[in-house]
N, C-alpha and C positions, 0 to 999 in steps of 0.2 A: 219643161226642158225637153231638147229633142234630142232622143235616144239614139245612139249608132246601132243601124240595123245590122250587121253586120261585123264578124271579127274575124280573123286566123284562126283554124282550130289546132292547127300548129305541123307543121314539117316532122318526117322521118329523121331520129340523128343518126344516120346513116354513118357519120364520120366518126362515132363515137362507138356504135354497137362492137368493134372487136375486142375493145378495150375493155367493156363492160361485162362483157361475155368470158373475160381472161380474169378477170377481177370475180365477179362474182358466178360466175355460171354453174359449180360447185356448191354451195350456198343454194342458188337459184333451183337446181335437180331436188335437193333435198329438201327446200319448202315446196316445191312444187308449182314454181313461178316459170312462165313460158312467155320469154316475149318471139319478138319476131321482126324479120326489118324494116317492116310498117313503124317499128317503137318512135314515140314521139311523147320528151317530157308532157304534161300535162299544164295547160294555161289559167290559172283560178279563173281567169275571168268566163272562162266557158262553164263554170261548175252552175247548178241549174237556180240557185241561193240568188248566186252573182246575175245571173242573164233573166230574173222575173224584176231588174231594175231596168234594165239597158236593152234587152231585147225583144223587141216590138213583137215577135211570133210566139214569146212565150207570158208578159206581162200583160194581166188582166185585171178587172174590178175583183175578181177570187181572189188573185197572188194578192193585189194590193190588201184587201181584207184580212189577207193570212197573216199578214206583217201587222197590220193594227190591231190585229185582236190579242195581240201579245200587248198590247199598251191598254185592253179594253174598251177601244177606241170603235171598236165594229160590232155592233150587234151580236153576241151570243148565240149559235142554234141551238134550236129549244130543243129538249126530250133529254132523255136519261144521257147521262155523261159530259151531255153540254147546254149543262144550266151553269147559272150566272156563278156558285159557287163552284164548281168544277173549273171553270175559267179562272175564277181566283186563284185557287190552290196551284193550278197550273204555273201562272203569272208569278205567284208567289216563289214558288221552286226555280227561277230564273232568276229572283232578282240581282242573287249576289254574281254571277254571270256576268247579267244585263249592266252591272253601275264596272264592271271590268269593260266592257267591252264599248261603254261611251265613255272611257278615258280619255281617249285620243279622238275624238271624233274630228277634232279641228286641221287635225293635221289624216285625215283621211286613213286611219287607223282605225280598223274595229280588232283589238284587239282579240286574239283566242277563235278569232274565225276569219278574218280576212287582215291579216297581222300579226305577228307573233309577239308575246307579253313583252312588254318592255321592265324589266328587272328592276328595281331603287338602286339594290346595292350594287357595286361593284367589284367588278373582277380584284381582288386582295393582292398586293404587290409579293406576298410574303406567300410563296405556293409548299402548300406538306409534299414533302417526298415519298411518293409509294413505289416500296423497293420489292412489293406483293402484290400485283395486281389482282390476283384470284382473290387473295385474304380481303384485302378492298371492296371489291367487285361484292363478294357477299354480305360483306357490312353494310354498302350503298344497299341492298334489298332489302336488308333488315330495316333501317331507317326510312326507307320508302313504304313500307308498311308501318314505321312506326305515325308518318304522317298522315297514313289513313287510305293508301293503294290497297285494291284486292288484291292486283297481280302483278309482277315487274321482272320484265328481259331485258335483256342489251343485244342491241345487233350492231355492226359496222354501219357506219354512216353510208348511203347509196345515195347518193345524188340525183340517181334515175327517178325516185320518188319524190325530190322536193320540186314545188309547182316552177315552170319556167320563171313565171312573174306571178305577182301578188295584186291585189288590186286595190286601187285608189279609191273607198268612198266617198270622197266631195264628187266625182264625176263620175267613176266607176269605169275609168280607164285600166290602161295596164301601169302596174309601177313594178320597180326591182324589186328582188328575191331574194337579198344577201344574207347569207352567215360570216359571222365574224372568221379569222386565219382559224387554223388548225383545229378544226370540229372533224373526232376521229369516230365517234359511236355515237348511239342514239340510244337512250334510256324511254323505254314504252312502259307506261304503267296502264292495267285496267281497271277499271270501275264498275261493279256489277248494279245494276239495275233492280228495284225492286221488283221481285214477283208478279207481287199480288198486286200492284198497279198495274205492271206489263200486262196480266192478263182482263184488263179491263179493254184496252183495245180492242178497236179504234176508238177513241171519247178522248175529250179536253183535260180529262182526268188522268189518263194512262200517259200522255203526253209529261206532268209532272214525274215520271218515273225518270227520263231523260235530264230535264230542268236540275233537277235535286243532283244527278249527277255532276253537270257541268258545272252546276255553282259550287258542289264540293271540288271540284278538280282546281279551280280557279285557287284554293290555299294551297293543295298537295303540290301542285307543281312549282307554286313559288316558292313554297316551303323549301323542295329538295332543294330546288335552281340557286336557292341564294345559300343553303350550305355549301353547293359544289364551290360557286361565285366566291364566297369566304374562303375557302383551300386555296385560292389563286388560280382555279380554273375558269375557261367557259362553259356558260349554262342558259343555254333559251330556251323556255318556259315557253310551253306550243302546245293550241288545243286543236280545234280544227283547220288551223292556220299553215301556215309555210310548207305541208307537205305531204301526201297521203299517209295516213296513218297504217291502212291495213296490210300495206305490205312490208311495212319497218314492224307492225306487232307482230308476222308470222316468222319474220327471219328471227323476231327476238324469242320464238319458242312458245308464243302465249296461244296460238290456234290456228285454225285453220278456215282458209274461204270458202262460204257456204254460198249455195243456186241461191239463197236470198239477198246476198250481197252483201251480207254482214261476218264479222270475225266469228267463227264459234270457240266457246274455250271448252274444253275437258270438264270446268269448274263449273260453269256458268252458261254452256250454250252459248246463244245467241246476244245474252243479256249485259252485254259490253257496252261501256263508250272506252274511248282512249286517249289516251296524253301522252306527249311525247317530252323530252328536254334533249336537244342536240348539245353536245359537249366535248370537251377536250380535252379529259379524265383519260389517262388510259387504263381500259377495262377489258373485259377477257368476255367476250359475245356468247351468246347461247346459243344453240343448234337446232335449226327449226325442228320442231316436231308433230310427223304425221302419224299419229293414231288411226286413221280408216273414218275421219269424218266428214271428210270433204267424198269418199266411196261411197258414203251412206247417202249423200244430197245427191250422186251420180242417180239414185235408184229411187228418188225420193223425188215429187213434186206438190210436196203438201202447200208451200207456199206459193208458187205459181199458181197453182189452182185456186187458193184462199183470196189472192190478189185482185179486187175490184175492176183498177182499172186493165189489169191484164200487160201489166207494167214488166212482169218477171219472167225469165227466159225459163222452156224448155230444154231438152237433150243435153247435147255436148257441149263442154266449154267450145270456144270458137273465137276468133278476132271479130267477130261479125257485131257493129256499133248500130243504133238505132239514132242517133245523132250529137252533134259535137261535145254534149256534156258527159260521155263516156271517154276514156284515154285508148289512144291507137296502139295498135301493133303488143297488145299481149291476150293470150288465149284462155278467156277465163269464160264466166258467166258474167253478162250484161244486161244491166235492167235497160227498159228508156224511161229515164228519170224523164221526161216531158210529162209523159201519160201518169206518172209516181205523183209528180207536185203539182198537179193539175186536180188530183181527185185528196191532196194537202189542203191545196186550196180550196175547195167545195166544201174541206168540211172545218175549214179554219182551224186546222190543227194536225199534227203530224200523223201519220194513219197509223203503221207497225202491227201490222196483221201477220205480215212474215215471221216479227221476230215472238210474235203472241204462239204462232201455229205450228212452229219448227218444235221437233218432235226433239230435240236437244233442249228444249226450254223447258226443263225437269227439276226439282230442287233432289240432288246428289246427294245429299244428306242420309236420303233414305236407301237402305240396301236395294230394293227390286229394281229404283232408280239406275241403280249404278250395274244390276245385273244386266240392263236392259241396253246399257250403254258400252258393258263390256262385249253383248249381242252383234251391238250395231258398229263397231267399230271393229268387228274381224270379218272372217268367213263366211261366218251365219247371219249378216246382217240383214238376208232374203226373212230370216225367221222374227230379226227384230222389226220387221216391216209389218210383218204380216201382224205382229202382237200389238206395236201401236196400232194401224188400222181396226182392230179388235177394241183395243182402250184407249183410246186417243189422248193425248194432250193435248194442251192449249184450246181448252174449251173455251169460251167467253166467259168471265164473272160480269156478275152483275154492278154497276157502278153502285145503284144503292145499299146492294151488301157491304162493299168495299168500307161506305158511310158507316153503316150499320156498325162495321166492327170496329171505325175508329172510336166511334160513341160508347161504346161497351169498353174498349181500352181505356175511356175518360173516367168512364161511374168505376169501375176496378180500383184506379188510383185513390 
């Protein structure tokens, strides 16, 4: 097939910034969001997933390899972390994902990442009357954790964040974007990430740490979606799909954006993935909340420095994009994802050295943890610097330890 070299990375909505800024700008100061009149929705087909099919400057025998080794289809690298069972367990941790996401493949749907879940049931003609949004609003958390969420916000639906267009896998064109009428909030749930796999990164092993989430996310969210769906509301069931996530989970109160590019949470650090359900519940939003974690990555370059290919920005946030798979016109930190899925692909497996080395990826549980976190998130975060530097986290584990200890949890039983 010959690929289109070339796409839009997409126009300034110039016509639309006052409105947005009237709307949410309030919201926007207090998560700490800065766009600018550069702003320009963002186009999936630019995302860097979407363009190692379709664009000739970025798809290589690596990217193609990267995609097949999730089928076991490309030779394995050898050495600790990516031996032939590391790749399994990886593979393994995807599947229920994987059989979600070629649902639709005939109709150029991949579900949960370039498509949003298409639901069974049905919006119920018979809608419950909520004469309490708040009482509501906190029942829906309850039951979102009864389905097996670590973490659940609500924020107002922002439009700014969902992608212009969506993209067609039979060609990997652009296709439309729609939500159904009246989608008023956005329910972000998080999912924490195993530790002790995260810190196996980089390996074909730590990679299942991700897997295992997404394939749990793929019940949680249809779980909730189709009790909203049953109320007589709407409810779309959205993974990587239809929208950025990171900025609907900061407005929904779940954390803040870190120099690595990941959400960090207060709970969890860096050790997120996220779901979203757009919906027509009306619910009562949560207040972003800045703790001094996004201060702390200001004075912090652990991950940049840890970063192979050199992928991760220093200094100041800034509008300043390394190329079209970044979104225009807001002032944050920007990787260039090129140089990120490039050294994905060399090692057939997703790297997360960032999310391994970021001095937030602590288990909280323990007090000095949390002493070291109430450090870094005031004043004195100069001295919580100084004290990781002293005892680092995010050392590397060993993959065969990792082994070692699920075998010892086997003879146990």
């Amino acid at each position: 097939m010959n690929w289109p070299s070339n796409r839009p990375a997409g126009k300034p909505d110039s016509e639309k910034q006052a409105e947005w800024l009237e709307r949410f700008g309030e919201s926007d100061r207090a998560a700490g969001i800065e766009t600018t009149d550069r702003f320009a929705r963002f186009a999936q087909i630019n995302d860097i997933f979407s363009r190692a099919f379709w664009d000739e400057t970025v798809r290589s025998g690596d990217t193609d390899g990267f995609f097949e080794s999730h089928r076991m289809k490309a030779t394995p690298r050898r050495g600790e972390g990516f031996t032939l069972r590391d790749f399994a367990l990886r593979n393994a941790s995807w599947a229920v994902s994987d059989m979600l996401s070629k649902r639709l493949n005939h109709e150029g749907k991949r579900e949960g990442f370039q498509a949003p879940i298409e639901p069974e049931t049905p919006v119920a003609e018979e809608k419950l009357d909520i004469p309490d949004p708040a009482a509501f609003t906190a029942e829906l958390k309850g039951l979102a954790r009864l389905f097996g969420a670590d973490l659940v916000g609500i924020c107002e639906h922002d439009e700014r964040w969902l992608y212009s267009s969506r993209v067609d896998t039979r060609d990997f064109t652009e296709a439309a974007n729609d939500l159904p009428e009246g989608i008023t909030h956005v329910i972000v749930l998080g999912h924490e990430m195993d530790r002790e796999l995260v810190d196996t990164y980089p390996s074909a092993l730590g990679s299942s740490a991700a897997g295992l989430e997404y394939s749990r996310e793929v019940g949680i969210v249809l779980q909730l979606a189709t009790y909203i769906r049953n109320l007589g509301y709407e409810a779309v069931p959205s993974m990587n799909d239809t929208g950025l996530a990171i900025p609907y989970a900061i407005k929904a109160g779940l954390g803040e954006y870190g120099r690595n590019q990941l959400l960090i949470s207060p709970e969890f650090g860096p050790r997120l993935r996220i779901s979203k359900i757009f919906t027509s519940l009306p619910l009562v939003a949560d207040k972003p909340v800045r703790q001094g974690i996004a201060e702390y990555c200001g004075i912090c370059t652990k991950c940049a420095d840890a970063c192979p290919p050199k992928a991760l920005p220093y200094g100041e946030p800034s509008e300043e994009v390394a190329n079209r798979s970044t979104i225009s016109g807001v002032r944050k930190w920007s990787a260039d994802c090129e140089k990120c899925f490039s050294y994905w692909a060399k090692l057939k497996s997703d790297c997360a050295i960032c999310m391994r080395v970021c001095p937030f990826n602590r288990d909280f549980s323990y007090p000095v943890n949390r002493l070291w976190r109430k450090l870094a998130t005031s004043r004195w975060r100069g001295l919580a610097q100084w004290w990781e530097n002293h005892r680092p986290t995010g050392v590397r584990s060993r993959p065969r330890d990792w082994w070692a200890r699920i075998a010892n949890r086997g003879q146990a039983d």
